[in-house]
MDTraj code that builds the backbone (N, CA, C; nanometers):
import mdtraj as md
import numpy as np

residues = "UNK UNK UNK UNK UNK UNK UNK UNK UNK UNK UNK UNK UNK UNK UNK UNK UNK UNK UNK UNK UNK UNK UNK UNK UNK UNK UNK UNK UNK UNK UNK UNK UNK UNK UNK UNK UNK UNK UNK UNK UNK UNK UNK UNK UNK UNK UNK UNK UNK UNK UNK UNK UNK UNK UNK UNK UNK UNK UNK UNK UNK UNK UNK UNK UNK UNK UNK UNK UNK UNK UNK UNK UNK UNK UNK UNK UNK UNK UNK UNK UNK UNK UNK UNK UNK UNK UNK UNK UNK UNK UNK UNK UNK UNK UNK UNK UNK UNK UNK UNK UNK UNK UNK UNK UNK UNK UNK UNK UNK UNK UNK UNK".split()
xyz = np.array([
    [0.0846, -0.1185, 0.0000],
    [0.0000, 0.0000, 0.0000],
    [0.0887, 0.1243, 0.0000],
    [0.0302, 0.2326, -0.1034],
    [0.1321, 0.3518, -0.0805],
    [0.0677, 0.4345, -0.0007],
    [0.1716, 0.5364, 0.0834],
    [0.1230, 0.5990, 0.1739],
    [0.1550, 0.7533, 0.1261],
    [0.1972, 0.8002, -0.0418],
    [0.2368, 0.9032, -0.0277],
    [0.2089, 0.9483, -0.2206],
    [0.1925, 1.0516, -0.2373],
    [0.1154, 1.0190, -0.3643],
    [0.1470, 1.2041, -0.4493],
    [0.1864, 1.2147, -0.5590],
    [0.1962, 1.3112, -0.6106],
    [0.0116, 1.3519, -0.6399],
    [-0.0401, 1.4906, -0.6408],
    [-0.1691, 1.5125, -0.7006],
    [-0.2111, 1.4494, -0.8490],
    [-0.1249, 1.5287, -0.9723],
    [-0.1371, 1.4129, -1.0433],
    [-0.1881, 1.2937, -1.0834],
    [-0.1035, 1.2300, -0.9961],
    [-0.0785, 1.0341, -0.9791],
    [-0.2544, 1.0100, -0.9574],
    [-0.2817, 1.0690, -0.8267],
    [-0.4585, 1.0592, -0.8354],
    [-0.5452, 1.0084, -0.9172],
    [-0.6518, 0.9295, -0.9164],
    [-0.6969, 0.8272, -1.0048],
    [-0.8289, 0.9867, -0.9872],
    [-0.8837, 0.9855, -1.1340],
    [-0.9446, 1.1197, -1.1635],
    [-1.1195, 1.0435, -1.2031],
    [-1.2071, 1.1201, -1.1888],
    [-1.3365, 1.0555, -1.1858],
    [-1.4031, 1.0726, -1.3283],
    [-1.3553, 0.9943, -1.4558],
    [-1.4331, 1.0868, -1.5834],
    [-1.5525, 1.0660, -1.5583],
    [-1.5294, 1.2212, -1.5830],
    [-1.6921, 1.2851, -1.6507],
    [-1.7355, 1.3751, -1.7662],
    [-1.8053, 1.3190, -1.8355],
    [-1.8398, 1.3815, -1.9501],
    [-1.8444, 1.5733, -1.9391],
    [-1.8283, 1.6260, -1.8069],
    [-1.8162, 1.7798, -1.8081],
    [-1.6867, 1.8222, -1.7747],
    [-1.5994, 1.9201, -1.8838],
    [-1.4799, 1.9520, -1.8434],
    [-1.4836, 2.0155, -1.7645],
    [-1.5735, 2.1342, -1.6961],
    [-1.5588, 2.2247, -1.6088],
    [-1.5434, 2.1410, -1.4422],
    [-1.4980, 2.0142, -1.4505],
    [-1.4899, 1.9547, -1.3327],
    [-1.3665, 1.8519, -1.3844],
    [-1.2646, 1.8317, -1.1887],
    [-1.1385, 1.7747, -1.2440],
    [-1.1378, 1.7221, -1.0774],
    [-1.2031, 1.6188, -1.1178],
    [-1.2130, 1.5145, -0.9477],
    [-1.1110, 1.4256, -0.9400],
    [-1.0533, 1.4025, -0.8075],
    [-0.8904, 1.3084, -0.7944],
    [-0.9458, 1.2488, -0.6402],
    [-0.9258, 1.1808, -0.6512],
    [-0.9483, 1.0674, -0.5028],
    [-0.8665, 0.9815, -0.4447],
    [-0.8306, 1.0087, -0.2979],
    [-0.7744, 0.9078, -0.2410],
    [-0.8632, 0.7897, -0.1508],
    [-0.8183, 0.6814, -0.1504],
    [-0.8868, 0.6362, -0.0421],
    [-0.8219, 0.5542, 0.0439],
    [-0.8981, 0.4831, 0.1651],
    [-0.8537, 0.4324, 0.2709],
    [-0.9099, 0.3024, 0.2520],
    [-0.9220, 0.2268, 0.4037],
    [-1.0319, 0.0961, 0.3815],
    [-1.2140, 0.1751, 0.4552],
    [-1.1606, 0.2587, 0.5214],
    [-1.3024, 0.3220, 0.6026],
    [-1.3437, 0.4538, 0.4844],
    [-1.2455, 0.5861, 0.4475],
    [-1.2680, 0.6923, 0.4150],
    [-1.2619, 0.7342, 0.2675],
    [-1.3076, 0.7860, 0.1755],
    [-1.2416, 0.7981, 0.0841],
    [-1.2706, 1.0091, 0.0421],
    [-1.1205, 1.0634, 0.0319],
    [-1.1309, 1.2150, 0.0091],
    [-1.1145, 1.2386, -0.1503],
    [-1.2101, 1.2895, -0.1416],
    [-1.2103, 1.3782, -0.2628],
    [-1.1774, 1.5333, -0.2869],
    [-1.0752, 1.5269, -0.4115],
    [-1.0113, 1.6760, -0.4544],
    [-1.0771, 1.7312, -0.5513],
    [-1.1430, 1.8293, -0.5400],
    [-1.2859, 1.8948, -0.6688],
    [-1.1948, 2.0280, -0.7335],
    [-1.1720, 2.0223, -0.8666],
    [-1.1477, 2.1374, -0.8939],
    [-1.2624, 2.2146, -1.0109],
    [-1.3537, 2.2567, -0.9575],
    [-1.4897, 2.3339, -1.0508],
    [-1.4924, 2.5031, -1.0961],
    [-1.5070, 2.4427, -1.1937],
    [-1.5508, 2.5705, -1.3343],
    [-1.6317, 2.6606, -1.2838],
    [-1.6577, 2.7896, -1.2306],
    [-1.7753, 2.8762, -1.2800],
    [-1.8770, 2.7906, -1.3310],
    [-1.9914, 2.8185, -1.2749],
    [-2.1391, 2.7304, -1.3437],
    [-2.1105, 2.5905, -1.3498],
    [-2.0211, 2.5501, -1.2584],
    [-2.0408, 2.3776, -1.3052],
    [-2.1339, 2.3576, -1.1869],
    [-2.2416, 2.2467, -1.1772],
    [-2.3552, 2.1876, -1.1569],
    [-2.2779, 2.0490, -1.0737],
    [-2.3848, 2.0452, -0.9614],
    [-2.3847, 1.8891, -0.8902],
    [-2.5176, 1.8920, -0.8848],
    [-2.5739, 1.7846, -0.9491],
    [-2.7417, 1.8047, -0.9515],
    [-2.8503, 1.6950, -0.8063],
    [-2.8918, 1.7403, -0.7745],
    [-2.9401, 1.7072, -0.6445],
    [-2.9298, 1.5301, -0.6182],
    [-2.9066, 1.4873, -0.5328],
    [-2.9107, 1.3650, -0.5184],
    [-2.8552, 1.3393, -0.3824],
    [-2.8545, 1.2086, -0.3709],
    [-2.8461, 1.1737, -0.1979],
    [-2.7542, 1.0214, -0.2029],
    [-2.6907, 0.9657, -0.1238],
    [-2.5985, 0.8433, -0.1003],
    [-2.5754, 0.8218, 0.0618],
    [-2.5572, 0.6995, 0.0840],
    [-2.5249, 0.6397, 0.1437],
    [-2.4437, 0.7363, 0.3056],
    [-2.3167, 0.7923, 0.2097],
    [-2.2087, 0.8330, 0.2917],
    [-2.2107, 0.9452, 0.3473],
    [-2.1545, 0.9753, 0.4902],
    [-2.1821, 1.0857, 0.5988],
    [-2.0608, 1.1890, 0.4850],
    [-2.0722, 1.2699, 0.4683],
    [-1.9873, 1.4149, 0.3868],
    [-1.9478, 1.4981, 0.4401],
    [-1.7976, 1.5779, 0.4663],
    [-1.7468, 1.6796, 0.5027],
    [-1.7357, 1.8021, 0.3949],
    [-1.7665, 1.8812, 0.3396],
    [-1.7149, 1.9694, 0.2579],
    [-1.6499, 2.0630, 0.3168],
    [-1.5402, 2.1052, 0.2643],
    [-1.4693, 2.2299, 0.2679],
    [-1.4075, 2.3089, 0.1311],
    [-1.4722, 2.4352, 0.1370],
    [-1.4629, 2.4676, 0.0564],
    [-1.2844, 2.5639, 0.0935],
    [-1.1929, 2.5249, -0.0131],
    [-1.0851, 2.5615, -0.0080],
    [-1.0484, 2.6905, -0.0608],
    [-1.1263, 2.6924, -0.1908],
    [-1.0912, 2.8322, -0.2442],
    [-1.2029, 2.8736, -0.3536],
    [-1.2621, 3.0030, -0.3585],
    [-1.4060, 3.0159, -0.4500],
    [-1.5379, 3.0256, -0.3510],
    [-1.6236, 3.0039, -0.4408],
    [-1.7468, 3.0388, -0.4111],
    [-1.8521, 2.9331, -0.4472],
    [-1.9108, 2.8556, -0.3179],
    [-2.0196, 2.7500, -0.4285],
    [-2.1626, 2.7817, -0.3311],
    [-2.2366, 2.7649, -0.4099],
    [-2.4161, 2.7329, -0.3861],
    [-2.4168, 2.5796, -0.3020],
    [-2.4546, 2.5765, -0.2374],
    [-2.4999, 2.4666, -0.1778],
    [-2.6067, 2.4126, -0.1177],
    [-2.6765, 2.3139, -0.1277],
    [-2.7906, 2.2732, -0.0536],
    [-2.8014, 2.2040, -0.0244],
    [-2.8528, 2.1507, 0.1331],
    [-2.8767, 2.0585, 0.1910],
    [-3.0045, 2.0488, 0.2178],
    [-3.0725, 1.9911, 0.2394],
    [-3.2374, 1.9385, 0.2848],
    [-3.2890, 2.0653, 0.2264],
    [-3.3251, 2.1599, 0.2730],
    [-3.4551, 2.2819, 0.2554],
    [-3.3532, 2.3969, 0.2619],
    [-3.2168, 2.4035, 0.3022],
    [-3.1382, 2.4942, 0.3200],
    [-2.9932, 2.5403, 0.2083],
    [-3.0142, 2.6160, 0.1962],
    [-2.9251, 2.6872, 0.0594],
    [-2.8434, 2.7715, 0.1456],
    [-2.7414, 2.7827, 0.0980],
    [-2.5833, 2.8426, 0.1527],
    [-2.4928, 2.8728, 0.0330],
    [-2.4410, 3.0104, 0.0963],
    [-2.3702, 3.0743, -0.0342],
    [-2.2042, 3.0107, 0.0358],
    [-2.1484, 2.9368, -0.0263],
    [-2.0032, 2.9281, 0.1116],
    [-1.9397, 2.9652, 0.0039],
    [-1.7762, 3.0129, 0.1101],
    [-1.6498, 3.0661, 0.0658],
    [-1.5631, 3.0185, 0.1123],
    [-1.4456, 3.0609, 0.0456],
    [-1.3848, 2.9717, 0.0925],
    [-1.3014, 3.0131, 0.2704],
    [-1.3169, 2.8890, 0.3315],
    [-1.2716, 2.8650, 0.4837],
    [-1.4128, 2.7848, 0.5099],
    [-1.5023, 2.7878, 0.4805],
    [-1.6686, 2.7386, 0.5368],
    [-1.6560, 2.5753, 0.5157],
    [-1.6924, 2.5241, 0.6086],
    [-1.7361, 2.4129, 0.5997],
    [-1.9033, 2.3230, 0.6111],
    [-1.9187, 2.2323, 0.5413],
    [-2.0516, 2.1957, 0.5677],
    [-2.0401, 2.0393, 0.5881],
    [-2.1602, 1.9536, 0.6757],
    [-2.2009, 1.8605, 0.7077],
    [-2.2949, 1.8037, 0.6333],
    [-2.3207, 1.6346, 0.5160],
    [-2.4072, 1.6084, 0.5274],
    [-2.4192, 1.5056, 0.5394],
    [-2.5651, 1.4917, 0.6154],
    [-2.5836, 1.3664, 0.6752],
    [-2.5864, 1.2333, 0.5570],
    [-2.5525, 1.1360, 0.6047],
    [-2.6377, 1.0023, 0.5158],
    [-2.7446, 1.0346, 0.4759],
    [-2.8213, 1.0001, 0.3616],
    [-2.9239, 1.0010, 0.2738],
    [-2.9833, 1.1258, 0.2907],
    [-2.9087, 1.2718, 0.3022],
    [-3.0177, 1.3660, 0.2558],
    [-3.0107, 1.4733, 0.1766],
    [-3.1085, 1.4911, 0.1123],
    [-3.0815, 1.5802, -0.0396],
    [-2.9913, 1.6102, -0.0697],
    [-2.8939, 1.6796, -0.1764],
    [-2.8475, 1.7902, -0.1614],
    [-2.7505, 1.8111, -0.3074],
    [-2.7449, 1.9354, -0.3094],
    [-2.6657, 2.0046, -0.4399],
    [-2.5884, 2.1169, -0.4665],
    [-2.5374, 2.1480, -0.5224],
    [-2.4293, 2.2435, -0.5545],
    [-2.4239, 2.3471, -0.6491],
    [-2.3894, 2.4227, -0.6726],
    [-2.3144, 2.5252, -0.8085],
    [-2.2032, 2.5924, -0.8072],
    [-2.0961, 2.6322, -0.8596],
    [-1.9660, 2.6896, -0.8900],
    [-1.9911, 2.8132, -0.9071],
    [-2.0391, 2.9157, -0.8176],
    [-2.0476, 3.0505, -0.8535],
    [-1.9102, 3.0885, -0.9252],
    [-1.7999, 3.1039, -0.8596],
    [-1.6850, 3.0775, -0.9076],
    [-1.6037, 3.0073, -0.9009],
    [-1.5001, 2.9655, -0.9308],
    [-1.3878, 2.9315, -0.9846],
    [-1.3892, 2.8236, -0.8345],
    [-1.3547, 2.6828, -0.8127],
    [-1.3742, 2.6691, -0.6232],
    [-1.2856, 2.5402, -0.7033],
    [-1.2071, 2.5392, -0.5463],
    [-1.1546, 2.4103, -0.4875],
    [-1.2418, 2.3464, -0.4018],
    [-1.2711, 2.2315, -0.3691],
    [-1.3645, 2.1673, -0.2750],
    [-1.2760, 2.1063, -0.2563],
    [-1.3129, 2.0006, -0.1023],
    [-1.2526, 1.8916, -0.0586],
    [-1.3239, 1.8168, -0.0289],
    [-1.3668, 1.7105, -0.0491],
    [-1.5083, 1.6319, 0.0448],
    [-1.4363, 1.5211, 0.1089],
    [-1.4782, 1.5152, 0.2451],
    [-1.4706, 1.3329, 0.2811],
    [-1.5649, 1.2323, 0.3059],
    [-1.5614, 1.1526, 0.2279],
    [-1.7160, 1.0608, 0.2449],
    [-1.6798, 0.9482, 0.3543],
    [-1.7573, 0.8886, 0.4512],
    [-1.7725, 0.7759, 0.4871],
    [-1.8808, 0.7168, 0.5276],
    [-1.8700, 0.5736, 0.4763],
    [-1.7792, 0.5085, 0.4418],
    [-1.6873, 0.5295, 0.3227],
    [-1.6039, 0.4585, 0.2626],
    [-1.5391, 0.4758, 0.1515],
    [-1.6461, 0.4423, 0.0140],
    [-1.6111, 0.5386, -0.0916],
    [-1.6696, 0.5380, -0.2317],
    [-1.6614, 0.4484, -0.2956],
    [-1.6495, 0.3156, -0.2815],
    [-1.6431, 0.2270, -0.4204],
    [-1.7071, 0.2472, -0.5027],
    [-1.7783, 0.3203, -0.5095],
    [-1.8260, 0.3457, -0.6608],
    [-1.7685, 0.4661, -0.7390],
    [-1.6748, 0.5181, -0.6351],
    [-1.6159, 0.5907, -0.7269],
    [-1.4321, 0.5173, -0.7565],
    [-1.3823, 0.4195, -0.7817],
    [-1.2934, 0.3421, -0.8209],
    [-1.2346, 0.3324, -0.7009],
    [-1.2416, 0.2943, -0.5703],
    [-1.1624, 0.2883, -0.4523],
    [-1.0519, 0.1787, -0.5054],
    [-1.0843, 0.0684, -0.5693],
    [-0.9438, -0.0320, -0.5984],
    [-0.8248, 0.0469, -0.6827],
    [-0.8464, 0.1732, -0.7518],
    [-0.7299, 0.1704, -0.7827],
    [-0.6573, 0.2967, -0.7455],
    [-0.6767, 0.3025, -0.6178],
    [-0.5471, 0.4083, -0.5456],
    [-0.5198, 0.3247, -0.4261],
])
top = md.Topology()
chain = top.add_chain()
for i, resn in enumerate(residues, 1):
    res = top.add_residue(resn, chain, resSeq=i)
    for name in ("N", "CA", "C"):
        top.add_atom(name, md.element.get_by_symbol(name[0]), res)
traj = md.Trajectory(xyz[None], top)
């Protein structure tokens, strides 16, 4: 197992939208995600499994959780629970960080 990893090297999440450039590490419990989003890029509402940390690192995003909308910047952090609503927008230019747990296998956990 490696314990040390250039950004790069990061196994990246394709998606058919360039204005998004996702890199993931994971653990056997956690898996973090590195978001780098476009102005106007879109996370369209939906819900999973895994408890979520966001921090927004740098920029500006829309966010929503259950019934509640939040303009965050960057230093703000948000909580969401297991299974409840929620969505996003790239006012500007943003770094995100998310940590999900449990870990993402569905987003390729075998190959980091």
């Amino acid at each position: 197992m490696r314990h040390f990893y250039e950004f790069s090297e990061l196994p990246k999440l394709e998606v058919p939208d360039d204005r998004f450039d996702v890199r993931f590490v994971h653990t056997d419990n956690i898996t973090v995600a590195f978001n780098e989003l476009k102005a106007g890029a879109e996370i369209p509402a939906h819900t999973h499994i895994h408890e979520t940390i966001d921090y927004i690192q740098e920029g500006t995003l829309e966010m929503k959780i259950g019934d509640e909308t939040v303009e965050m910047n960057a230093g703000a952090v948000a909580r969401i629970p297991s299974n409840v609503l929620h969505s996003a927008k790239a006012i500007t230019d943003c770094r995100v960080i998310n940590v999900f747990y449990p870990m993402r296998e569905d987003f390729g956990a075998a190959e980091s």
